[in-house]
N, CA, C and O atoms as CSV, one atom per row, in Angstrom:
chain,resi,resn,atom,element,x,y,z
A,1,UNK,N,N,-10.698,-27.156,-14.128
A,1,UNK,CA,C,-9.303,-27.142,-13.695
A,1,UNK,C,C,-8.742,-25.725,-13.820
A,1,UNK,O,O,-8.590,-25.026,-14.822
A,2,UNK,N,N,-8.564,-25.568,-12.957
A,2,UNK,CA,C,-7.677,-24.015,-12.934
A,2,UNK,C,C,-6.245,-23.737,-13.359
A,2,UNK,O,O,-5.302,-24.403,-12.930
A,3,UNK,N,N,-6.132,-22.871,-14.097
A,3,UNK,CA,C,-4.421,-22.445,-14.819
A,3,UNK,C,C,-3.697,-22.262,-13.614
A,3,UNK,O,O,-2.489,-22.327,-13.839
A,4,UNK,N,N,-4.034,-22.007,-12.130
A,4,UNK,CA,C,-3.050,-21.823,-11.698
A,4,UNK,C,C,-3.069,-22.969,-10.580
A,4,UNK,O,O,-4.011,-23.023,-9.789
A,5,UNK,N,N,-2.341,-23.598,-10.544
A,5,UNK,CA,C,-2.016,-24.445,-9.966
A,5,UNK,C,C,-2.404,-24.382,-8.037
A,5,UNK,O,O,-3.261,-25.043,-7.451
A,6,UNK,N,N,-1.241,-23.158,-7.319
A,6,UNK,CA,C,-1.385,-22.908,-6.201
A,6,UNK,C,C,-2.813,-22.174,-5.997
A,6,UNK,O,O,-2.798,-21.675,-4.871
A,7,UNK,N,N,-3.798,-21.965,-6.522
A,7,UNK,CA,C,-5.326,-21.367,-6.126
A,7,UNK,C,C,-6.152,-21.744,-7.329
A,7,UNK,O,O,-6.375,-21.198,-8.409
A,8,UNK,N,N,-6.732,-23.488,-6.449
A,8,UNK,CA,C,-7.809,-24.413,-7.182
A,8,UNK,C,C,-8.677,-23.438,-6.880
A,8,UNK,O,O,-8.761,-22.687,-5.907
A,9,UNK,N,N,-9.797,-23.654,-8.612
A,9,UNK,CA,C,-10.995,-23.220,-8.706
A,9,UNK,C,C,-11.864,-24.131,-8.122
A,9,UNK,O,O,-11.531,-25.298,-8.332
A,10,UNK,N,N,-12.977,-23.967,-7.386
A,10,UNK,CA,C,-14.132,-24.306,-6.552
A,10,UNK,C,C,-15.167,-23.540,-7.267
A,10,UNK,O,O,-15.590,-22.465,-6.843
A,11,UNK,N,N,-15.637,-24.188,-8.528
A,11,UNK,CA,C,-16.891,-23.680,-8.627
A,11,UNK,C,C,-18.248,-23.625,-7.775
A,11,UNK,O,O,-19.111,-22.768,-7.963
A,12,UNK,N,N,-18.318,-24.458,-6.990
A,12,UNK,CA,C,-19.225,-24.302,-5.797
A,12,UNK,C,C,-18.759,-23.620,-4.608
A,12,UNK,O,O,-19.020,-24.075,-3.495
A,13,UNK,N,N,-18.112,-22.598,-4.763
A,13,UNK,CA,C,-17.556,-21.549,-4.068
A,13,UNK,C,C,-17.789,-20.103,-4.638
A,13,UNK,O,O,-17.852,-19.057,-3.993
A,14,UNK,N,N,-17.899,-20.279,-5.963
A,14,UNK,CA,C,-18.226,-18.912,-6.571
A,14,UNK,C,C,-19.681,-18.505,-6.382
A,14,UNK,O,O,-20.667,-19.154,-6.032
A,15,UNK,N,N,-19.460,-16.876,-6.817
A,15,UNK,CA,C,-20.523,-16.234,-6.305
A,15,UNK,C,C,-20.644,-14.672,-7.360
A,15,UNK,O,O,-19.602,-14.048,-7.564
A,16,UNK,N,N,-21.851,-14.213,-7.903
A,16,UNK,CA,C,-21.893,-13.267,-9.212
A,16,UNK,C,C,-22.330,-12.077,-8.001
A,16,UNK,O,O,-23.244,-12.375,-7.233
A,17,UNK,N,N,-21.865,-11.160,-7.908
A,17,UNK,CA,C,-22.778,-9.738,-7.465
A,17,UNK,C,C,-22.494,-8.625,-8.348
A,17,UNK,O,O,-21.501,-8.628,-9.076
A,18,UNK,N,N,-23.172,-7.852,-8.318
A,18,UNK,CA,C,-23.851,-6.484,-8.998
A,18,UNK,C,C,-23.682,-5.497,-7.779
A,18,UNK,O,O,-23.686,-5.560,-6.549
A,19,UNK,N,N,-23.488,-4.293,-9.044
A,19,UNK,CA,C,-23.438,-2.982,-8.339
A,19,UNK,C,C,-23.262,-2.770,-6.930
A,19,UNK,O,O,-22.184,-3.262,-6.597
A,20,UNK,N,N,-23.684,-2.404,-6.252
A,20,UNK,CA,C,-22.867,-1.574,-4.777
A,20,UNK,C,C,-22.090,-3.458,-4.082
A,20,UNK,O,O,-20.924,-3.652,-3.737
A,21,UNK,N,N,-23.043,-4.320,-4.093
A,21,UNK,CA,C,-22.148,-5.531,-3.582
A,21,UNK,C,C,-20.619,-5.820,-4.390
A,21,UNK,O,O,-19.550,-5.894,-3.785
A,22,UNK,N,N,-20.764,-5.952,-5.774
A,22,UNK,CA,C,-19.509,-5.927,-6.499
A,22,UNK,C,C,-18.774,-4.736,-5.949
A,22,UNK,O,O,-17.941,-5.148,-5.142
A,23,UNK,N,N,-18.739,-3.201,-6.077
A,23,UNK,CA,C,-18.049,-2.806,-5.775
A,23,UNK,C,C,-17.195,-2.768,-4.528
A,23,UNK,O,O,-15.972,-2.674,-4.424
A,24,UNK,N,N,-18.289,-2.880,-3.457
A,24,UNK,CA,C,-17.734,-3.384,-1.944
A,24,UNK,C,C,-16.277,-4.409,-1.976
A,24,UNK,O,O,-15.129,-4.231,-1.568
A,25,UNK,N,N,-16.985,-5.569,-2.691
A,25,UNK,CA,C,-16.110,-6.854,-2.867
A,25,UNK,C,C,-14.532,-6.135,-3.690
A,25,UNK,O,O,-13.381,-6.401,-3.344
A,26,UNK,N,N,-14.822,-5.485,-4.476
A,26,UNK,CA,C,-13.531,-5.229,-5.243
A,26,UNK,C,C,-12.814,-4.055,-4.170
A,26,UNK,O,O,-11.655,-4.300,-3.835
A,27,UNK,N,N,-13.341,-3.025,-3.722
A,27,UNK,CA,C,-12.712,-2.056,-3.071
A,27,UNK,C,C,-11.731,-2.856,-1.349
A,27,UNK,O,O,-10.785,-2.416,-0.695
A,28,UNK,N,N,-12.648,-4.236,-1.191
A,28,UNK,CA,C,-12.163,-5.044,0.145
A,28,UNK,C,C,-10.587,-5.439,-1.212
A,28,UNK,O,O,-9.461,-4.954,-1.318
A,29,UNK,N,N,-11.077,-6.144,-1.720
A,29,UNK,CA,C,-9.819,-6.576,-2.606
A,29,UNK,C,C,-8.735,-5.928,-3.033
A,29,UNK,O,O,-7.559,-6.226,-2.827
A,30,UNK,N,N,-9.255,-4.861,-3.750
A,30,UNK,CA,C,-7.800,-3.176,-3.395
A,30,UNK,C,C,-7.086,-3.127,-2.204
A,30,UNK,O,O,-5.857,-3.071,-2.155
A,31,UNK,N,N,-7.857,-3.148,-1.204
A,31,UNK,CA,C,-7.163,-2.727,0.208
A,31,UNK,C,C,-6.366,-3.420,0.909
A,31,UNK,O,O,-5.435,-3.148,1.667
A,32,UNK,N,N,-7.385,-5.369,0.168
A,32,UNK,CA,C,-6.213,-6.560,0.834
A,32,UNK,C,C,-4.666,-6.492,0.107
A,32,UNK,O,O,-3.609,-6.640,0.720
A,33,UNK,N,N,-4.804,-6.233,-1.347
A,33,UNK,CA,C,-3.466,-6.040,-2.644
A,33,UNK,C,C,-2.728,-5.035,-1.888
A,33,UNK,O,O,-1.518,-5.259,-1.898
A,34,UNK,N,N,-3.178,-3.700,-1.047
A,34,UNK,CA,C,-2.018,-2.754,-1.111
A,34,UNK,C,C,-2.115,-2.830,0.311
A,34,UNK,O,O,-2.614,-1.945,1.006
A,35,UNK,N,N,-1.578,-4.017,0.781
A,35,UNK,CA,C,-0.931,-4.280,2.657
A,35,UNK,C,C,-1.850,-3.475,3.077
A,35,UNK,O,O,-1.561,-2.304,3.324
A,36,UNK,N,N,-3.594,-4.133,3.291
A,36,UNK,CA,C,-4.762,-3.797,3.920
A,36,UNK,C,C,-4.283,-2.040,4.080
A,36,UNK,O,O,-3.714,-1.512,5.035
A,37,UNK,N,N,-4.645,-1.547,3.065
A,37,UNK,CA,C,-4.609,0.281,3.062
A,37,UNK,C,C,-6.012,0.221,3.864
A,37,UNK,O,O,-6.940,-0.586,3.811
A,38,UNK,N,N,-5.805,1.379,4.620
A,38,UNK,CA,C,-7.196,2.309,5.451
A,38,UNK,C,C,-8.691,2.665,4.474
A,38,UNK,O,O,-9.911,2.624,4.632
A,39,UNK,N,N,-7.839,2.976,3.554
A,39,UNK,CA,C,-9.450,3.237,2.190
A,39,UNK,C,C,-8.878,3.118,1.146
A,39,UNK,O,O,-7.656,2.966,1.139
A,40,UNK,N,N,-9.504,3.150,0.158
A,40,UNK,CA,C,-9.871,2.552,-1.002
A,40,UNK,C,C,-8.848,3.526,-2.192
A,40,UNK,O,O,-8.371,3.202,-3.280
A,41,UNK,N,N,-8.782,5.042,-1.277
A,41,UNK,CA,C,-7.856,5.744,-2.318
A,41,UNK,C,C,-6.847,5.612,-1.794
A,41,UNK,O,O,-5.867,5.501,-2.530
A,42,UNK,N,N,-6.632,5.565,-0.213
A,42,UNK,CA,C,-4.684,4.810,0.065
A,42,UNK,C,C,-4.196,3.624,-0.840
A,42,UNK,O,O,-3.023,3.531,-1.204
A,43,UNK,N,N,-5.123,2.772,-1.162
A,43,UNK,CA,C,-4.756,1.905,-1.746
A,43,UNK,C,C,-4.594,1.805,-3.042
A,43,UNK,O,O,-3.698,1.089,-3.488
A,44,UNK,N,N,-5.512,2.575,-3.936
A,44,UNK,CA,C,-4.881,3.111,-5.393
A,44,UNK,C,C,-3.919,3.238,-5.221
A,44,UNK,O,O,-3.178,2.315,-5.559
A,45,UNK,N,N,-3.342,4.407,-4.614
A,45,UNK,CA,C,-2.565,5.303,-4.633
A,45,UNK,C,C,-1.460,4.480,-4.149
A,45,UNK,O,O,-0.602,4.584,-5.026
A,46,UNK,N,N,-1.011,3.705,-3.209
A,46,UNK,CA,C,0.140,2.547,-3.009
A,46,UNK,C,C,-0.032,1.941,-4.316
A,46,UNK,O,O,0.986,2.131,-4.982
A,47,UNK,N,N,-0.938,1.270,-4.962
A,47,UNK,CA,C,-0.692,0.106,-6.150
A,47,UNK,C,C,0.149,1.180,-6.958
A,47,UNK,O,O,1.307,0.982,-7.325
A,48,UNK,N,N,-0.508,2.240,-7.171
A,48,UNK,CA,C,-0.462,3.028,-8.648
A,48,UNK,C,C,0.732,3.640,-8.766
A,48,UNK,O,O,1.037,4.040,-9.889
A,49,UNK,N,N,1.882,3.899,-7.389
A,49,UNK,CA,C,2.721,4.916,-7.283
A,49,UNK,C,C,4.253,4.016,-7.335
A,49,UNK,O,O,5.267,4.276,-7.983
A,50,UNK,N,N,3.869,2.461,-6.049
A,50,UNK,CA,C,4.975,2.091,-5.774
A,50,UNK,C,C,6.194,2.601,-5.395
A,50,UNK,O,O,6.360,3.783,-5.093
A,51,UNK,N,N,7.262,1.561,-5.397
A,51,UNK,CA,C,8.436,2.138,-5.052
A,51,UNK,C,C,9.770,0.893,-4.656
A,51,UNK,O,O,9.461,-0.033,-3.906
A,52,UNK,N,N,10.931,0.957,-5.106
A,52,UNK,CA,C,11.582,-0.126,-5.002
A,52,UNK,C,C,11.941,-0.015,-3.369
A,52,UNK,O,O,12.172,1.059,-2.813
A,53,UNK,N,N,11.948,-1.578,-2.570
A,53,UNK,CA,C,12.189,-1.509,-1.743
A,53,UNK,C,C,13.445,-1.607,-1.800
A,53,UNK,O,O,14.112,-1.936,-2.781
A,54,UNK,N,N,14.010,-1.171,-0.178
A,54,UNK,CA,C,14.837,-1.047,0.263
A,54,UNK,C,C,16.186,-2.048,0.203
A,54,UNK,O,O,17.337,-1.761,-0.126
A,55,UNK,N,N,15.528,-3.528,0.711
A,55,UNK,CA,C,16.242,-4.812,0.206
A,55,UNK,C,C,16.420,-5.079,-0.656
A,55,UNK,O,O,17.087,-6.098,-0.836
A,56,UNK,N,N,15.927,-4.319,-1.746
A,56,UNK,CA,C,15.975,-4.783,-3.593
A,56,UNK,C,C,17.677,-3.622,-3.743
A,56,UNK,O,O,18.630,-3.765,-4.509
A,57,UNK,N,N,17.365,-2.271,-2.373
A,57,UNK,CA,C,18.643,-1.616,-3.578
A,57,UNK,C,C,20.093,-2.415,-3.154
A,57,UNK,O,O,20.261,-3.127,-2.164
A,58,UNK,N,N,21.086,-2.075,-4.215
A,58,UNK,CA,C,22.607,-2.664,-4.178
A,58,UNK,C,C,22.949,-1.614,-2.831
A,58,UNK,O,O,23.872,-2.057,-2.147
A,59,UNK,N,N,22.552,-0.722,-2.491
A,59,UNK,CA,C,23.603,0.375,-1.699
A,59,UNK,C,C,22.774,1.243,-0.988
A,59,UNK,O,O,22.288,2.053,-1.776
A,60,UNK,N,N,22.424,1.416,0.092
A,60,UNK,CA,C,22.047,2.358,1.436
A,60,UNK,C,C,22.756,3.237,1.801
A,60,UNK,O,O,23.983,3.192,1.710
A,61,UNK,N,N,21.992,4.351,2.359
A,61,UNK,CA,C,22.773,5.516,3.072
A,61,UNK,C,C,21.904,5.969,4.106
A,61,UNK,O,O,20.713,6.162,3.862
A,62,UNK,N,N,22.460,6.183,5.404
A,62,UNK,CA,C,21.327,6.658,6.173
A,62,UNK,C,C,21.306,8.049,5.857
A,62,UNK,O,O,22.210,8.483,5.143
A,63,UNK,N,N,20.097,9.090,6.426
A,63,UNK,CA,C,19.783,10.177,5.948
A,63,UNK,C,C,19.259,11.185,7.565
A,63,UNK,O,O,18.436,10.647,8.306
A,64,UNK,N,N,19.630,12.113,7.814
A,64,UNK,CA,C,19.578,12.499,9.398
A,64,UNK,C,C,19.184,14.048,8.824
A,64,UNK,O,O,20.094,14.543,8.160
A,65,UNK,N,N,18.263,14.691,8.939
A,65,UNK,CA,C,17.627,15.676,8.598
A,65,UNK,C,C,16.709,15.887,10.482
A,65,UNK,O,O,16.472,15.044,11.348
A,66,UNK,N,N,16.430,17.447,10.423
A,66,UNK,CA,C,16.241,18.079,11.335
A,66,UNK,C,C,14.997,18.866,10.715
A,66,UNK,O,O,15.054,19.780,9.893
A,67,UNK,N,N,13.378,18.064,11.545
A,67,UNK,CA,C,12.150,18.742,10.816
A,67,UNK,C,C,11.257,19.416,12.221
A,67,UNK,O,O,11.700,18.778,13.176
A,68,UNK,N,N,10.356,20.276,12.672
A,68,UNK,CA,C,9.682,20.491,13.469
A,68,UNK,C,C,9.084,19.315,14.341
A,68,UNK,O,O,9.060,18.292,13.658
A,69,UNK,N,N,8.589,19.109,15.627
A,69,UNK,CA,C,8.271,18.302,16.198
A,69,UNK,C,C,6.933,18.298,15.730
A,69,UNK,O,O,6.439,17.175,15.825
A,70,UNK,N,N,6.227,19.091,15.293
A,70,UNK,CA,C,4.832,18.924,14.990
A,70,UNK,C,C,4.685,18.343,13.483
A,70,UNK,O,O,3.574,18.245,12.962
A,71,UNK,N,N,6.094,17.896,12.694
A,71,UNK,CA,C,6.064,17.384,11.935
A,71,UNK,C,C,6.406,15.890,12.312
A,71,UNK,O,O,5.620,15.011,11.958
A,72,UNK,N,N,7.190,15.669,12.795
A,72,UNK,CA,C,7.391,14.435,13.563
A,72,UNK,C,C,6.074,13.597,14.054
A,72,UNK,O,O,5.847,12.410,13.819
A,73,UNK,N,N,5.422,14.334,14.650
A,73,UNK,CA,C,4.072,14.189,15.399
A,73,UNK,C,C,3.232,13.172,13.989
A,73,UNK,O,O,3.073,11.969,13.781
A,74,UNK,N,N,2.950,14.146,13.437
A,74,UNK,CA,C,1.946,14.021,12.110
A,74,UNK,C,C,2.481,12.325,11.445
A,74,UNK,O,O,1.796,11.302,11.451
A,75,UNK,N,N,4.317,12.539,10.762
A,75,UNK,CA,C,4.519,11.234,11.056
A,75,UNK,C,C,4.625,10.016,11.372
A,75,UNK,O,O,4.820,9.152,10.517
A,76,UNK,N,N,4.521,9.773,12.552
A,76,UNK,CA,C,4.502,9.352,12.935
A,76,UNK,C,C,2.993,8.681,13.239
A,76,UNK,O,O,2.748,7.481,13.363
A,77,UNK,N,N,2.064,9.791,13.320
A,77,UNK,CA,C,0.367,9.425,13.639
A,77,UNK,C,C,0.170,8.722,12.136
A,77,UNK,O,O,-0.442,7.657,12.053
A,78,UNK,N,N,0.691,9.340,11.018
A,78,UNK,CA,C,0.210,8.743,9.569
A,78,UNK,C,C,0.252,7.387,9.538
A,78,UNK,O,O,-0.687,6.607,9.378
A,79,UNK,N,N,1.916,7.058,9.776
A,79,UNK,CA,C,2.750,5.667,9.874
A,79,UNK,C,C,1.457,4.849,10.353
A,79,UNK,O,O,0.762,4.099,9.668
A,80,UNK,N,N,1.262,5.303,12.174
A,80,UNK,CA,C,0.324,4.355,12.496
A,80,UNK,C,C,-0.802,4.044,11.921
A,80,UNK,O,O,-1.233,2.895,11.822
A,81,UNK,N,N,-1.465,5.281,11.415
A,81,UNK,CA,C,-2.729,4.810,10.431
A,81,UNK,C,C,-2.586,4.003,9.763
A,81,UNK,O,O,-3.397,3.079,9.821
A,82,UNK,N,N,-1.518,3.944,8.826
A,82,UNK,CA,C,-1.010,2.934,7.198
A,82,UNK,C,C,-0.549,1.625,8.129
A,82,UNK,O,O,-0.511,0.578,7.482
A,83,UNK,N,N,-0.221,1.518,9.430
A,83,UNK,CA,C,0.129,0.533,9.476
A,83,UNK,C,C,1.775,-0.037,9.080
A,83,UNK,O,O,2.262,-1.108,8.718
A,84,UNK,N,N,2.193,1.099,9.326
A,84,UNK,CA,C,3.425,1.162,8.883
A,84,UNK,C,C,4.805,1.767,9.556
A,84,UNK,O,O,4.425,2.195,10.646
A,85,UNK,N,N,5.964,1.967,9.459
A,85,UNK,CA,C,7.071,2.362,10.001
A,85,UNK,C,C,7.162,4.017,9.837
A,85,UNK,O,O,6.549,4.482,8.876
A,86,UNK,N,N,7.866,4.919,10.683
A,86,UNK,CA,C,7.878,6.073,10.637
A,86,UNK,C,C,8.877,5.881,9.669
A,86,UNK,O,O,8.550,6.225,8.533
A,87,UNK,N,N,10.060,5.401,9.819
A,87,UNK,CA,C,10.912,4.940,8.312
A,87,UNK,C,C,10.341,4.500,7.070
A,87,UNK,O,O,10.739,5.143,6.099
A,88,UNK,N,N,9.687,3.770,6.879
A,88,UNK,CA,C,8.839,3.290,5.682
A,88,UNK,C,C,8.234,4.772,4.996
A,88,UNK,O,O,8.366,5.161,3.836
A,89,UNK,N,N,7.772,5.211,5.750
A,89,UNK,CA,C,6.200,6.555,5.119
A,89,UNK,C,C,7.600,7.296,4.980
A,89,UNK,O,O,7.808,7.587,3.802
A,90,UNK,N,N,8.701,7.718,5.907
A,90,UNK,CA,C,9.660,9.524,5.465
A,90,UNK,C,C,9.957,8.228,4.237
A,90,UNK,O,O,8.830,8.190,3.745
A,91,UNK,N,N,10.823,7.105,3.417
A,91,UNK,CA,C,11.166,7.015,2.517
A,91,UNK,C,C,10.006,6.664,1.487
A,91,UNK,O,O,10.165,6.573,0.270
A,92,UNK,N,N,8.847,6.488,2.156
A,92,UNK,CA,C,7.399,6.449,0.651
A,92,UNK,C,C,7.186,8.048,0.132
A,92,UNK,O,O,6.769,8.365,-0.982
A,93,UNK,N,N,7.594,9.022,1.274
A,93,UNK,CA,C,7.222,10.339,0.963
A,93,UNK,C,C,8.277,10.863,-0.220
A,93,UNK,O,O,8.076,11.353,-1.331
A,94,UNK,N,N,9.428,10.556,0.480
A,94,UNK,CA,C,10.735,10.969,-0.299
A,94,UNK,C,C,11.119,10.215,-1.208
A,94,UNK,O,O,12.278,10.357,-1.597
A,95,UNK,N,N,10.135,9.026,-1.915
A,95,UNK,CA,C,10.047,8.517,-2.759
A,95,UNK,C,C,9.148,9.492,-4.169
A,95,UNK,O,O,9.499,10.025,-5.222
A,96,UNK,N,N,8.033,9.335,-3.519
A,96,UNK,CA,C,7.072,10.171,-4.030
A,96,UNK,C,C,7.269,11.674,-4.297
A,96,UNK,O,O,6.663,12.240,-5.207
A,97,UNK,N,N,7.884,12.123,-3.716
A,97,UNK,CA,C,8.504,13.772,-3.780
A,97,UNK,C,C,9.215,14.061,-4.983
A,97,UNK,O,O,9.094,15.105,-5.624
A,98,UNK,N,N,10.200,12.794,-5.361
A,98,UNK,CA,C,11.179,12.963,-6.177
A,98,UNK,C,C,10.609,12.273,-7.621
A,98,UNK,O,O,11.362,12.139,-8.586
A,99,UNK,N,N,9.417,11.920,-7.646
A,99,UNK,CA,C,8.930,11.509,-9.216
A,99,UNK,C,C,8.364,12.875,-9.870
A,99,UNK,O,O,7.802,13.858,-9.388
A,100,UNK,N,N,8.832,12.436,-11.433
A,100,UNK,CA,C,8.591,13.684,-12.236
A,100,UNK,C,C,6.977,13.852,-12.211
A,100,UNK,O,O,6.190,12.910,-12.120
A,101,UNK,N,N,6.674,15.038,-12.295
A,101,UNK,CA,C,4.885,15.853,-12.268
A,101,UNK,C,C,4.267,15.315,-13.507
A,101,UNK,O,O,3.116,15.630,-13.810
């Protein structure tokens, strides 16, 4: 019987692997935890860094800054890699910018 209620254990579902198969299996599992990241260190790096979302804060401000188009560009290409909003990545960046070293 499993402690958690919503995800029954199926012992005839389990399965033991070793070395490069275990790691495979865990690095797929990192990537599914941090909203299917591209590799294995995007996805550290989302678990490990975080950031409160947006709907969590009491109070918004929009923010209108003026950057090179070849920065825009890059932006925007990242976003699509992550799978993500050109809004999302400028406030994950400017999240990340502003934590102490």
């Amino acid at each position: 019987m499993s402690d958690y209620p919503d995800f029954p254990w199926d012992e005839s579902q389990a399965v033991t692997l070793h070395g490069k198969e275990a790691q495979q299996a865990m690095n797929e599992i990192l990537m599914r935890a941090a909203d299917d990241a591209p590799t294995v260190e995007e996805a550290l790096y989302r678990l490990k860094t975080g950031r409160p979302r947006v709907e969590e804060s009491s109070e918004t401000a929009i923010l209108n800054i003026r950057v090179p188009k070849s920065w825009l560009d890059m932006l925007d290409a990242q976003a699509k890699r992550l799978g993500s909003s050109r809004s999302q990545l400028a406030r994950d960046i400017l999240h990340r910018g502003m934590q102490p070293a």
